[in-house]
gemmi code that builds the backbone of each chain (N, CA, C; Angstrom):
import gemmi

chains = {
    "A": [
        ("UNK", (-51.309, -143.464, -101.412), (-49.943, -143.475, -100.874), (-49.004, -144.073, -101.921)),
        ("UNK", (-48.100, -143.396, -102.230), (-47.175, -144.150, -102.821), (-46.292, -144.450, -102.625)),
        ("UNK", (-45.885, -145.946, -103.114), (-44.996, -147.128, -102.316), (-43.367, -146.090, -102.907)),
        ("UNK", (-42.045, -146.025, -102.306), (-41.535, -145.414, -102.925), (-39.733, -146.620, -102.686)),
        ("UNK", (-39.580, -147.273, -103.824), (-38.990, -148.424, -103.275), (-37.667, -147.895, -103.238)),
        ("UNK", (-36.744, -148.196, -102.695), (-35.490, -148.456, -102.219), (-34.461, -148.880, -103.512)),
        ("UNK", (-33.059, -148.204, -104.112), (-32.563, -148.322, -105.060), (-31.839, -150.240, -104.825)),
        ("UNK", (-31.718, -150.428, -105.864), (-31.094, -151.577, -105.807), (-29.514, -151.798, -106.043)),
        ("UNK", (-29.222, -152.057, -104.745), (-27.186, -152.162, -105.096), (-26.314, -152.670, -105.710)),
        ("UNK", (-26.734, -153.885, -105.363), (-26.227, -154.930, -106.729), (-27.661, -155.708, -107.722)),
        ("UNK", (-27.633, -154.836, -108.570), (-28.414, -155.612, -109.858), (-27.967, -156.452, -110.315)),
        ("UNK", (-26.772, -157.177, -110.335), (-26.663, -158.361, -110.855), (-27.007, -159.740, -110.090)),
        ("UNK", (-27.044, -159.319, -108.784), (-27.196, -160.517, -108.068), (-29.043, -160.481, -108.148)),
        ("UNK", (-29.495, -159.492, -107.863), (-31.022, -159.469, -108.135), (-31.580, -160.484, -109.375)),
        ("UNK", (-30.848, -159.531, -109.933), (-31.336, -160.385, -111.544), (-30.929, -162.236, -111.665)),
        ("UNK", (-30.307, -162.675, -111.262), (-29.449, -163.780, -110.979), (-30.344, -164.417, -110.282)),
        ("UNK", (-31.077, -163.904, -109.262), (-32.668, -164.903, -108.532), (-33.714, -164.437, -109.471)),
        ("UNK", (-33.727, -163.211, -109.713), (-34.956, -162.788, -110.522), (-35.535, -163.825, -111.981)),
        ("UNK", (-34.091, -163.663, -112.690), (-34.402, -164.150, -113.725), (-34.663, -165.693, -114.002)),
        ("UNK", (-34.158, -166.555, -112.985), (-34.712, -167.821, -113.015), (-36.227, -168.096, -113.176)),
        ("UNK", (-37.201, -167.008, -112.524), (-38.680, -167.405, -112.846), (-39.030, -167.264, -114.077)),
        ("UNK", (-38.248, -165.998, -114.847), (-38.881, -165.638, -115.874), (-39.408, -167.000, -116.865)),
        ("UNK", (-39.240, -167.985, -117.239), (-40.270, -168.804, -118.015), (-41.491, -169.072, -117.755)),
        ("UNK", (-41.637, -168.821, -116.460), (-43.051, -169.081, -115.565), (-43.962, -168.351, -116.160)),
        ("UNK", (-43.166, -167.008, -115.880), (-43.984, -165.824, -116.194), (-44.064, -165.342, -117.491)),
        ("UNK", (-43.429, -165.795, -118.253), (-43.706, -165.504, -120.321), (-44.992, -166.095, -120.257)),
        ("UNK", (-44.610, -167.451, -119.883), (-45.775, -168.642, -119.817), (-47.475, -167.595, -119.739)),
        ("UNK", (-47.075, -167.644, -118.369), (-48.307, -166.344, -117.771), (-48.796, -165.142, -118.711)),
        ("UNK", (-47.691, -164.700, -119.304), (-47.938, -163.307, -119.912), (-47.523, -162.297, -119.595)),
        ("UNK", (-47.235, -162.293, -118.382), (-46.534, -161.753, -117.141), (-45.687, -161.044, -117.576)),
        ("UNK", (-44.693, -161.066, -118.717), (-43.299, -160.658, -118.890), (-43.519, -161.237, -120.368)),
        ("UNK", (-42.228, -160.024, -120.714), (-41.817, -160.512, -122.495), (-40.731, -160.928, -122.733)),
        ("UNK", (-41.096, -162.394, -123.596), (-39.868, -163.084, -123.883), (-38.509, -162.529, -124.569)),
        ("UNK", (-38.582, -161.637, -125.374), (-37.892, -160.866, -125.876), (-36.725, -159.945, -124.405)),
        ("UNK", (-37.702, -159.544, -123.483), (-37.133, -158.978, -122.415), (-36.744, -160.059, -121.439)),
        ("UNK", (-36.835, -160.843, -121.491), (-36.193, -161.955, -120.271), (-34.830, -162.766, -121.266)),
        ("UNK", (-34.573, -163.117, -122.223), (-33.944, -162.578, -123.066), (-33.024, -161.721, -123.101)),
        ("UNK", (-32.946, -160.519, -122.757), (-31.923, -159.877, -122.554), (-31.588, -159.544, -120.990)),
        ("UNK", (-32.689, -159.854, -120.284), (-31.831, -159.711, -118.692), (-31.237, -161.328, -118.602)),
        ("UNK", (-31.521, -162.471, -119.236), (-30.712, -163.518, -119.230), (-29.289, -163.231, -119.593)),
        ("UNK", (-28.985, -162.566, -120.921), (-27.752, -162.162, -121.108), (-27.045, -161.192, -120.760)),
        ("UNK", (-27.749, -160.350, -119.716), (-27.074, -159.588, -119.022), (-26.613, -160.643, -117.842)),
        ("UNK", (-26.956, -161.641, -117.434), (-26.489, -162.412, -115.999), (-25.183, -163.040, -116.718)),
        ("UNK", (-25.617, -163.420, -117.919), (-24.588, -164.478, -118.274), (-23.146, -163.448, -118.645)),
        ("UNK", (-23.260, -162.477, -118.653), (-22.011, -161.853, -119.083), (-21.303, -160.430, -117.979)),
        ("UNK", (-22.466, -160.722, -116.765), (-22.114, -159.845, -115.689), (-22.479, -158.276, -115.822)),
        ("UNK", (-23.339, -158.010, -117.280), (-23.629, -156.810, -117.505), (-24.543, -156.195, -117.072)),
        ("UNK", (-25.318, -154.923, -116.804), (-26.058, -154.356, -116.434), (-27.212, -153.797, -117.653)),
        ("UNK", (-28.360, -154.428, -117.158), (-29.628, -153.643, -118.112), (-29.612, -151.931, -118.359)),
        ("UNK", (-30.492, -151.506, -119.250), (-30.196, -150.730, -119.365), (-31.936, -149.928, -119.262)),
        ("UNK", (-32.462, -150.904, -118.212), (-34.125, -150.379, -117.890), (-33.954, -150.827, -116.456)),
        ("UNK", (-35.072, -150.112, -116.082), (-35.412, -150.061, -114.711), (-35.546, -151.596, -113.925)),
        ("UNK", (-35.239, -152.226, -113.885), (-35.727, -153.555, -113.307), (-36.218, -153.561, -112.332)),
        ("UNK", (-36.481, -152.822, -111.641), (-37.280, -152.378, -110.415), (-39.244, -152.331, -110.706)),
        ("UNK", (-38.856, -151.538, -112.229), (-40.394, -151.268, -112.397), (-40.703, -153.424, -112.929)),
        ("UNK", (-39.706, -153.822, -113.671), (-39.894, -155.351, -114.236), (-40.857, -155.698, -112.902)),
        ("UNK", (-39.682, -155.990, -111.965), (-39.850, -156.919, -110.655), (-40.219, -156.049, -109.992)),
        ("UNK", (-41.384, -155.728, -110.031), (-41.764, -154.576, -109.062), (-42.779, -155.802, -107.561)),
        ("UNK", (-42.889, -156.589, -107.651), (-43.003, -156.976, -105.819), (-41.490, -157.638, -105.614)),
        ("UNK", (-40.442, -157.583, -106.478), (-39.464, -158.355, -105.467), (-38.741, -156.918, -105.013)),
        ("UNK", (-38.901, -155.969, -105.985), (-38.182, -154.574, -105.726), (-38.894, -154.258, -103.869)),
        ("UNK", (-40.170, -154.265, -103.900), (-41.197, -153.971, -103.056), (-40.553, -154.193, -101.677)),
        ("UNK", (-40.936, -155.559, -102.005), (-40.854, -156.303, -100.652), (-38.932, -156.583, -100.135)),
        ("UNK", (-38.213, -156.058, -101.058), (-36.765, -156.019, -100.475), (-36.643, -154.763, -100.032)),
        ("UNK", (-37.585, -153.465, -100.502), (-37.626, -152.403, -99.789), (-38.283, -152.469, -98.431)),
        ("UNK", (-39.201, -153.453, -98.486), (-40.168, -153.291, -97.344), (-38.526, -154.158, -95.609)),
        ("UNK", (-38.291, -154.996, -96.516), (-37.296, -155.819, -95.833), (-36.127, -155.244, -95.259)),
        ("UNK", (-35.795, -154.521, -96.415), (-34.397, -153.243, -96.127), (-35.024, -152.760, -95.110)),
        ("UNK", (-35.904, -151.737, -95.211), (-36.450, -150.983, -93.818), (-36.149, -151.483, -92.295)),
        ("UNK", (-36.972, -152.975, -92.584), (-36.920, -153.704, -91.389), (-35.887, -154.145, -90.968)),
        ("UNK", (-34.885, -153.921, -91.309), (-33.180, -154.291, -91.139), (-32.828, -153.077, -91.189)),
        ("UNK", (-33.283, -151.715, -91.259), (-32.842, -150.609, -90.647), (-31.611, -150.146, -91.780)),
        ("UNK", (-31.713, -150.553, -93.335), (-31.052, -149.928, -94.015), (-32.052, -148.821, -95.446)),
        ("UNK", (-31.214, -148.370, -95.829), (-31.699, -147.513, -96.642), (-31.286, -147.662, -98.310)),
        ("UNK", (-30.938, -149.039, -98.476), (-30.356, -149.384, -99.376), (-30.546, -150.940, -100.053)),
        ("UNK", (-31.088, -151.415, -100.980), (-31.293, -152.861, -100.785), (-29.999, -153.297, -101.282)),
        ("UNK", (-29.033, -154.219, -100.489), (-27.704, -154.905, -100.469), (-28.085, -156.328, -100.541)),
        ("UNK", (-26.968, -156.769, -100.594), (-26.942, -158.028, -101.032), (-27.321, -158.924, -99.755)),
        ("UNK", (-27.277, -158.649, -98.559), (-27.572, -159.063, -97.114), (-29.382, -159.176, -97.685)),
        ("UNK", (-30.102, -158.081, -98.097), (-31.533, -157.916, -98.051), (-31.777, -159.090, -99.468)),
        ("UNK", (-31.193, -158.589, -100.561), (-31.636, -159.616, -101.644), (-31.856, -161.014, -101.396)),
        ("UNK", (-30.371, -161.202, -100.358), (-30.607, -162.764, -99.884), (-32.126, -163.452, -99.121)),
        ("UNK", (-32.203, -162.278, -98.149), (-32.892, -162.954, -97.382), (-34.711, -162.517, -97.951)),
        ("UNK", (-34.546, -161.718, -98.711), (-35.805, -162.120, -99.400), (-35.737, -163.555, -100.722)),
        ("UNK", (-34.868, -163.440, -101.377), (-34.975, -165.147, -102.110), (-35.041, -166.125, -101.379)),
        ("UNK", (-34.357, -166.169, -100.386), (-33.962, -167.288, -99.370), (-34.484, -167.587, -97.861)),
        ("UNK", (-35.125, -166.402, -97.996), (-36.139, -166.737, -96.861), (-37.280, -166.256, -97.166)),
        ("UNK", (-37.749, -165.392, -97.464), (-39.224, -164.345, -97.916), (-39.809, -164.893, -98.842)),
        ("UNK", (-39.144, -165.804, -99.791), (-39.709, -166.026, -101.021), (-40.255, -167.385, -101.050)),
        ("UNK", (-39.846, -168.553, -99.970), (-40.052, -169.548, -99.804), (-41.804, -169.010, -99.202)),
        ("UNK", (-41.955, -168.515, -98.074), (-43.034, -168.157, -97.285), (-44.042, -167.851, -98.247)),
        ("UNK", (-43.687, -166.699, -99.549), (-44.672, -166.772, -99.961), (-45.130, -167.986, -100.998)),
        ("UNK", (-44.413, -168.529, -101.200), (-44.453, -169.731, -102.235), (-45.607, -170.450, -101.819)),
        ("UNK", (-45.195, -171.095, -100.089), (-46.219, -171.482, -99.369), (-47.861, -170.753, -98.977)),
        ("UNK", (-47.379, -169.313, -98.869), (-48.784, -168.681, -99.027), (-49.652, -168.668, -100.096)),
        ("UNK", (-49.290, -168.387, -101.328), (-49.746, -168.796, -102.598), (-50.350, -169.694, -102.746)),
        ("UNK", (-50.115, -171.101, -102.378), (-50.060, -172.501, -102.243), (-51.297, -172.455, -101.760)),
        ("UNK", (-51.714, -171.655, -100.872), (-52.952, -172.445, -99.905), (-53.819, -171.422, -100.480)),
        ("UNK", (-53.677, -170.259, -101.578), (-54.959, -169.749, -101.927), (-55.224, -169.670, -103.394)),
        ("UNK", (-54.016, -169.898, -104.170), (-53.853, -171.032, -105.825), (-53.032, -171.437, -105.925)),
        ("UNK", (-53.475, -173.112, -105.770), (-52.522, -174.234, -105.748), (-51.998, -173.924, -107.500)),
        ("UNK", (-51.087, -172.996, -107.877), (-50.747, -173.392, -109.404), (-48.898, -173.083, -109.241)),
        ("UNK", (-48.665, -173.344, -108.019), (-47.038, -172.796, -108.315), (-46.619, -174.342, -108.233)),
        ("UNK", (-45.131, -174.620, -108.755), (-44.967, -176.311, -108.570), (-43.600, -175.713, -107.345)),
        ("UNK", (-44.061, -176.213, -106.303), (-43.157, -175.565, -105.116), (-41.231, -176.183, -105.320)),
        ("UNK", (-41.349, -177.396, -105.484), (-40.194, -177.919, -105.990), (-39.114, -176.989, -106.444)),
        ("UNK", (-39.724, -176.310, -107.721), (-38.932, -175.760, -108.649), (-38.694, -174.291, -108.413)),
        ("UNK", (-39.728, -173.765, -107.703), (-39.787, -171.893, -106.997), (-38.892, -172.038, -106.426)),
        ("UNK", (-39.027, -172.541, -105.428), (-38.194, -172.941, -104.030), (-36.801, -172.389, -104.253)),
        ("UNK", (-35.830, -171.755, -103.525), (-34.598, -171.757, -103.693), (-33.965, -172.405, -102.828)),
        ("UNK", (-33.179, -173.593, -103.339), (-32.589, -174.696, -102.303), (-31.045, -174.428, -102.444)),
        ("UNK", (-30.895, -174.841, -101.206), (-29.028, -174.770, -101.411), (-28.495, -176.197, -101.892)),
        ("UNK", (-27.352, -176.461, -102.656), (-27.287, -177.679, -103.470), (-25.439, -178.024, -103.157)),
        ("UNK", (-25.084, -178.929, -102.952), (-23.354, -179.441, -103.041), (-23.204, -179.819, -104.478)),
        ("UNK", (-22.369, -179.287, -104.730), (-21.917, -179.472, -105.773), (-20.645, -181.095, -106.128)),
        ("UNK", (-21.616, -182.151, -106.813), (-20.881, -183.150, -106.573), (-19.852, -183.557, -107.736)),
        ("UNK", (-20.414, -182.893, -109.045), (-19.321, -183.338, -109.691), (-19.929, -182.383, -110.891)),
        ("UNK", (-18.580, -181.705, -112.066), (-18.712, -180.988, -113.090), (-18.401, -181.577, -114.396)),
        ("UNK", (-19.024, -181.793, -115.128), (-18.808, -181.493, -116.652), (-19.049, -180.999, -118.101)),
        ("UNK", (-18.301, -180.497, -118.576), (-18.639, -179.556, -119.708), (-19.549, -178.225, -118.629)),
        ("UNK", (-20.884, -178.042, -119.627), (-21.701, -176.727, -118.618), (-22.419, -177.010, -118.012)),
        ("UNK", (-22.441, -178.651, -117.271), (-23.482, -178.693, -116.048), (-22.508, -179.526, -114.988)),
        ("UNK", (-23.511, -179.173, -114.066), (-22.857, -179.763, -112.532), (-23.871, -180.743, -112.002)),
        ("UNK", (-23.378, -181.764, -111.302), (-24.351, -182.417, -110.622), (-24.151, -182.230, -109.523)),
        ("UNK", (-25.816, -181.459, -109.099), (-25.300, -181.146, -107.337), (-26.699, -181.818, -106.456)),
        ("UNK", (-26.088, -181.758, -105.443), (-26.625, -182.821, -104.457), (-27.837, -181.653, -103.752)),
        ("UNK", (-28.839, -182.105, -103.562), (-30.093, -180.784, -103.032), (-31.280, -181.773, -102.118)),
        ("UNK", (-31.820, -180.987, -101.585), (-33.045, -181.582, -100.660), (-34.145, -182.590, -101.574)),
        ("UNK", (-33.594, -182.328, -103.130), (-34.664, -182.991, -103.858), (-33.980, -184.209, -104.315)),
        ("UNK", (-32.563, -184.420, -104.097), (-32.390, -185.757, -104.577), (-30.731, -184.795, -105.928)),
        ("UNK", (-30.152, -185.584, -106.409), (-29.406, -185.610, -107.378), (-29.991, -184.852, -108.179)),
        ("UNK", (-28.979, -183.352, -109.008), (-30.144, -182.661, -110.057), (-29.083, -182.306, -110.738)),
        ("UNK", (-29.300, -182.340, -111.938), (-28.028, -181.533, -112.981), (-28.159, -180.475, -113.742)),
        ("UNK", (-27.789, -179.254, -112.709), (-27.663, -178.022, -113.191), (-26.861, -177.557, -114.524)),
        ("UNK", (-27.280, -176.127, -114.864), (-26.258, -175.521, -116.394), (-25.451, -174.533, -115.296)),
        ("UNK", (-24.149, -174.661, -115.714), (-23.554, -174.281, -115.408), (-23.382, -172.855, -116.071)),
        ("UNK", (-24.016, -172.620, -116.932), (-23.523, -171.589, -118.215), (-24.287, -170.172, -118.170)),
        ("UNK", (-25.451, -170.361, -117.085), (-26.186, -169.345, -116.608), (-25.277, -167.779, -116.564)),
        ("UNK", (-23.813, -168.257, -115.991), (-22.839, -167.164, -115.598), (-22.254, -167.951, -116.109)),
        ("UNK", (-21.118, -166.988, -116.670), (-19.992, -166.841, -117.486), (-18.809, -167.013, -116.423)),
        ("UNK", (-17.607, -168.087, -116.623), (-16.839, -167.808, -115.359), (-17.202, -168.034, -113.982)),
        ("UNK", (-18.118, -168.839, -114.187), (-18.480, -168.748, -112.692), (-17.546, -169.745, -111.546)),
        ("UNK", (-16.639, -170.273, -112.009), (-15.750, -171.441, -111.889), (-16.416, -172.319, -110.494)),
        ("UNK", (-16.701, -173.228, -110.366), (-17.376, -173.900, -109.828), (-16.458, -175.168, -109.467)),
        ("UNK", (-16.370, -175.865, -108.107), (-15.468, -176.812, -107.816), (-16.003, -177.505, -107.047)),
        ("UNK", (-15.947, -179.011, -107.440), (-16.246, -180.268, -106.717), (-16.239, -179.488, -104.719)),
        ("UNK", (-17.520, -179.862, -104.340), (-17.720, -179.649, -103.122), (-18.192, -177.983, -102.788)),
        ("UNK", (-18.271, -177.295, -103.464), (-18.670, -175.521, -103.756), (-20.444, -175.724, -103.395)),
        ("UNK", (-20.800, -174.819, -102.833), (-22.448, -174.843, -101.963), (-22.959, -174.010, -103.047)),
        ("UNK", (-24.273, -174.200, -103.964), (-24.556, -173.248, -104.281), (-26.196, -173.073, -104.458)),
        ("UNK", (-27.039, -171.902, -104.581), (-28.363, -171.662, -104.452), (-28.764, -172.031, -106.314)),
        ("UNK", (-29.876, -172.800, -105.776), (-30.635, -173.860, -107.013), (-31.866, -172.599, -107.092)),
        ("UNK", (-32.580, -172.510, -108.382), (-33.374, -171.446, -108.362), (-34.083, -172.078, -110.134)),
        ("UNK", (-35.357, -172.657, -109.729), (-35.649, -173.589, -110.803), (-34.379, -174.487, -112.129)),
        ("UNK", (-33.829, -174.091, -112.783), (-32.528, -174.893, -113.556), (-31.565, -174.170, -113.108)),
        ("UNK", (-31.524, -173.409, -112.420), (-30.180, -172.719, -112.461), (-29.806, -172.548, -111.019)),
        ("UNK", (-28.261, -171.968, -111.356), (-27.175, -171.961, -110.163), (-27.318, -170.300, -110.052)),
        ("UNK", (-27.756, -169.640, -109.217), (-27.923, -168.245, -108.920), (-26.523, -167.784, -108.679)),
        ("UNK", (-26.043, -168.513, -107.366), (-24.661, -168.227, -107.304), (-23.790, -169.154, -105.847)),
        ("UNK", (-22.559, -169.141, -105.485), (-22.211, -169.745, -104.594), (-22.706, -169.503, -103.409)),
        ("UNK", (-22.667, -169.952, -102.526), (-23.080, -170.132, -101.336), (-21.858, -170.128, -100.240)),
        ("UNK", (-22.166, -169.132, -99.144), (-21.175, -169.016, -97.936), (-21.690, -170.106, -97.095)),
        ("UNK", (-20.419, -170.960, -96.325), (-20.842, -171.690, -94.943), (-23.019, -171.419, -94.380)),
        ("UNK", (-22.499, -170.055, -93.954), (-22.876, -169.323, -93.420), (-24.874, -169.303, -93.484)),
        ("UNK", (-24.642, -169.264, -95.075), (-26.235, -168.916, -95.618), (-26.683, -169.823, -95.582)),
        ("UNK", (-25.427, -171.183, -96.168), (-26.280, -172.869, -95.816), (-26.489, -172.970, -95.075)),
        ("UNK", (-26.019, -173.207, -93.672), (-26.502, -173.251, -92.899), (-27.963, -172.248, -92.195)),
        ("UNK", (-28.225, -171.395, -92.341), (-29.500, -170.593, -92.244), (-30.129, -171.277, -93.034)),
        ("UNK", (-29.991, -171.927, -94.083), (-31.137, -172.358, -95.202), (-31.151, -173.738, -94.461)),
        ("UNK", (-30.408, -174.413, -94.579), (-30.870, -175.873, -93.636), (-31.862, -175.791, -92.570)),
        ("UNK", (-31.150, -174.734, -91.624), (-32.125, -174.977, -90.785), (-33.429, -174.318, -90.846)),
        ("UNK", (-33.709, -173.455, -91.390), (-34.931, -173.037, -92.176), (-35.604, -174.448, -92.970)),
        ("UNK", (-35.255, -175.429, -93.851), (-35.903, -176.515, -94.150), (-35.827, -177.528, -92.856)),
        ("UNK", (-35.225, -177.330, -91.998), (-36.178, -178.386, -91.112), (-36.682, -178.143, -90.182)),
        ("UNK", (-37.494, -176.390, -90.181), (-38.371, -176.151, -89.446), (-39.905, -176.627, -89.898)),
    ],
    "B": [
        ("UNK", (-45.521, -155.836, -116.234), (-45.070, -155.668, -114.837), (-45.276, -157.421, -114.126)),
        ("UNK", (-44.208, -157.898, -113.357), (-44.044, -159.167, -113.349), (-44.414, -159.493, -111.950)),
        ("UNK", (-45.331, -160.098, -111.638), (-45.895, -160.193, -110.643), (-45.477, -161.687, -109.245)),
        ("UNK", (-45.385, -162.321, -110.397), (-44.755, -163.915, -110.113), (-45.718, -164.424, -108.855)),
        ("UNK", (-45.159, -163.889, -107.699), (-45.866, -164.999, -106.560), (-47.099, -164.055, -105.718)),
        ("UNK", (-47.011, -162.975, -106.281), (-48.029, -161.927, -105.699), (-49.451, -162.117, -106.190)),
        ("UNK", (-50.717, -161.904, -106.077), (-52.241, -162.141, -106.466), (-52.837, -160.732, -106.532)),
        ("UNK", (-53.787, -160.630, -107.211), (-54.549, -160.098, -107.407), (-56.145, -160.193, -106.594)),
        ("UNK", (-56.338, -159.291, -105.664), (-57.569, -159.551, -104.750), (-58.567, -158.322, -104.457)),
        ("UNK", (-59.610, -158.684, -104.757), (-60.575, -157.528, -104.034), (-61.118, -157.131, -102.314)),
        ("UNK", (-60.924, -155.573, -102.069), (-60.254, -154.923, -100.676), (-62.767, -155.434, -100.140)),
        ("UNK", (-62.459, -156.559, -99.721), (-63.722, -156.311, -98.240), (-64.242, -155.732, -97.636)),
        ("UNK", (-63.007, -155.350, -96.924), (-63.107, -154.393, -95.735), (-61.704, -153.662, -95.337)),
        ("UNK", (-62.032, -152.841, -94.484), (-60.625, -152.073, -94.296), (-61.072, -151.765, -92.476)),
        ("UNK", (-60.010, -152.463, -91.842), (-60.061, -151.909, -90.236), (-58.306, -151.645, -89.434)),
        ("UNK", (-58.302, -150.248, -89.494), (-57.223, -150.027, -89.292), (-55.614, -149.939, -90.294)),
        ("UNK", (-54.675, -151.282, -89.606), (-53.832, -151.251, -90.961), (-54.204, -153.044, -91.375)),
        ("UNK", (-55.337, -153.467, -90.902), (-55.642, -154.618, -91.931), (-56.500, -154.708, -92.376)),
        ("UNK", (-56.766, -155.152, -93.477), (-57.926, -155.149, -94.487), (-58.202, -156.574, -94.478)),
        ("UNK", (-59.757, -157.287, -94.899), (-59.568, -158.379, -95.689), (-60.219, -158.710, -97.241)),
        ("UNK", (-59.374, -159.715, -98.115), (-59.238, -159.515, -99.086), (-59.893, -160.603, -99.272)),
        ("UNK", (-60.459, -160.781, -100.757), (-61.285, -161.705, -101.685), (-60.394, -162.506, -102.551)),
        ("UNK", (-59.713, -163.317, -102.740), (-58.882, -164.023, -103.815), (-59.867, -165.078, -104.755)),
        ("UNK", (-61.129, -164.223, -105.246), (-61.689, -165.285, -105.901), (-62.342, -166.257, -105.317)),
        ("UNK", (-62.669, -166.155, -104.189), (-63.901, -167.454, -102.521), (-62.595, -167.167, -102.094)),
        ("UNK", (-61.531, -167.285, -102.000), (-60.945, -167.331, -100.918), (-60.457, -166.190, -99.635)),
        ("UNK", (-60.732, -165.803, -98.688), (-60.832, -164.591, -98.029), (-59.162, -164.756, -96.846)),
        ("UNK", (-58.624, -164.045, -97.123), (-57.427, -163.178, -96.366), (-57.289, -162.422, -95.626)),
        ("UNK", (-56.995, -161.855, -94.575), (-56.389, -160.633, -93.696), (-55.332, -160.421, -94.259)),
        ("UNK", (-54.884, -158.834, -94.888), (-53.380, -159.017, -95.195), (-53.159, -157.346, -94.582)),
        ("UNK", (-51.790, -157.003, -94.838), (-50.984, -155.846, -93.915), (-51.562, -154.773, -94.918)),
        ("UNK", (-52.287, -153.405, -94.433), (-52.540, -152.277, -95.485), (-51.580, -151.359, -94.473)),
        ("UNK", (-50.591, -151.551, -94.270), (-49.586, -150.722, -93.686), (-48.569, -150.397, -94.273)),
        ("UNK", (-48.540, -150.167, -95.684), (-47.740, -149.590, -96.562), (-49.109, -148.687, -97.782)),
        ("UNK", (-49.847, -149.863, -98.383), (-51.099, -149.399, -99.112), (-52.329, -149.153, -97.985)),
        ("UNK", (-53.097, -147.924, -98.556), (-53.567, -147.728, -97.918), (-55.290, -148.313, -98.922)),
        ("UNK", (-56.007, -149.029, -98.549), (-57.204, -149.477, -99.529), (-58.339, -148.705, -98.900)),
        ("UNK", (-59.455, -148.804, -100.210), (-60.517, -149.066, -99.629), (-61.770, -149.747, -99.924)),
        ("UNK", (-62.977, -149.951, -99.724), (-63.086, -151.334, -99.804), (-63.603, -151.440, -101.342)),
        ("UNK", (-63.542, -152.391, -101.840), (-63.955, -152.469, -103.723), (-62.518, -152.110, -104.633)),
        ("UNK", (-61.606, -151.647, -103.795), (-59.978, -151.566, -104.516), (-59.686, -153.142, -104.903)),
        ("UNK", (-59.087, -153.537, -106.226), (-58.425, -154.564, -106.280), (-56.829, -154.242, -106.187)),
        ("UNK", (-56.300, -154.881, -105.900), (-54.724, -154.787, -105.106), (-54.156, -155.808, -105.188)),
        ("UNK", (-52.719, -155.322, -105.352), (-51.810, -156.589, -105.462), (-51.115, -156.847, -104.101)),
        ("UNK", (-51.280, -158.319, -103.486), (-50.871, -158.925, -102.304), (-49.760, -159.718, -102.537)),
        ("UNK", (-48.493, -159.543, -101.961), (-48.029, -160.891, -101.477), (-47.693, -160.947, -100.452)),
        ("UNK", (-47.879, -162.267, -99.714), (-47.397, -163.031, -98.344), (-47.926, -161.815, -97.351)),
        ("UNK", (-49.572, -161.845, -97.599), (-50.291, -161.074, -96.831), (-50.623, -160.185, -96.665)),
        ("UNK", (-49.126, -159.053, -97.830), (-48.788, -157.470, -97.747), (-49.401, -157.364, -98.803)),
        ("UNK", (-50.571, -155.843, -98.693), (-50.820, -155.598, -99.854), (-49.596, -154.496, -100.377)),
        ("UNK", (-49.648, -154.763, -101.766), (-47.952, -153.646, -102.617), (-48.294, -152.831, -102.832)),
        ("UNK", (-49.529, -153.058, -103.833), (-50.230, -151.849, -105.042), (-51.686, -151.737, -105.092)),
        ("UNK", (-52.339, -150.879, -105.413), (-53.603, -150.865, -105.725), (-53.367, -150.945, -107.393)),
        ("UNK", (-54.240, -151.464, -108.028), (-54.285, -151.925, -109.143), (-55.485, -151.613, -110.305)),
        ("UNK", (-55.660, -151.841, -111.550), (-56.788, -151.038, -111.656), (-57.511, -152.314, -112.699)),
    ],
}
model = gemmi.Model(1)
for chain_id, residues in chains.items():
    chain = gemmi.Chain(chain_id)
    for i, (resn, *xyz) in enumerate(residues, 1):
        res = gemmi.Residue()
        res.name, res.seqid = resn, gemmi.SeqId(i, " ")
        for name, pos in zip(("N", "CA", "C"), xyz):
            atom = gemmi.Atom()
            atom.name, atom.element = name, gemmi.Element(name[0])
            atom.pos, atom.b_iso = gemmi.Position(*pos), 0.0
            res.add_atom(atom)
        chain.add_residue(res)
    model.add_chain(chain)
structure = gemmi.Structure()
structure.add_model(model)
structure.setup_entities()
């Protein structure tokens, strides 16, 4: 059977959770540094690759198709991207966990963070882990302001955060 | 091809749309309701779902 995944709508926001693992996975072998590398500078400048990133990330492509479905669209949007980083991705973090302990959950994890104070290209934002000082420089422009919510994704700021999603993510960490 | 939080496991058994899987001693039930296995397939799983058969 072949899996036949679902196009991706916004690639930049994909890439923007995606590409935070990539050191994990050079590490691994997993991926080439050379190529994480240039989907880094495609985030940082809002540009679009010019390869399939679907075949790259082929279980996050997967399982946002599998997710789209189940939300009854035919399209993976930014509604589906979310809730596989931000909810799907935590679960498996934890599944992983209990059959090779080698992920450091801390840092997978995508946490939502307050943003407490900026300077130069990092921010210090406030997160479930305590005080952490993000790069701001991940994105270009990303203008960022004392009190702004945003999703933590090992060093980096993926992107702002609505009321809305924090709250779903809170209460998701204190289930 | 970047796998990140997904595993690599050998297919047990196959009953219906669940299979269970080998992670190296560790044994799984996961969803073959997208892949279809059979048993001695290694396959890529995450969060229970198998994705791919693998070679």
């Amino acid at each position: 059977m072949e899996f036949k995944v679902l196009p991706i709508k916004n690639r930049d926001l994909f890439l923007r959770y995606a590409v935070p693992c990539g050191d994990v996975l050079v590490r691994r072998g997993e991926l080439d540094k050379k190529l994480l590398d240039e989907m880094g500078n495609a985030v940082r400048s809002g540009r679009d690759v010019d390869f399939p990133i679907e075949d790259k990330f082929k279980v996050a492509s997967r399982m946002c198709t599998i997710l789209a479905k189940r939300m009854q669209k035919d399209v993976i949007d930014d509604e589906v991207i979310r809730k596989y980083f931000l909810v799907e991705h935590e679960k498996a973090i934890l599944w992983r966990k209990q059959i090779k302990p080698d992920i450091d959950v801390r840092e997978c994890k995508v946490y939502a963070g307050k943003v407490r104070k900026i300077e130069d290209n990092r921010a210090l934002v406030h997160t479930p882990l305590g005080e952490i000082m993000l790069r701001t420089d991940f994105r270009e422009g990303l203008k960022l302001k004392e009190g702004d919510w945003i999703s933590k994704h090992y060093g980096y700021i993926s992107e702002k955060l609505s009321q809305n999603h924090v709250s779903a993510m809170h209460k998701k960490d204190r289930v | 091809m970047v796998m990140c939080l997904a595993l690599i496991g050998k297919v047990l058994s196959v009953r219906g749309k669940k299979a269970v899987i080998d992670f190296e001693g560790v044994e799984r039930e996961a969803s073959a309701e997208f892949i279809k296995p059979e048993v001695g397939d290694s396959v890529m799983v995450f969060n229970d779902i198998i994705l791919e058969k693998v070679e």
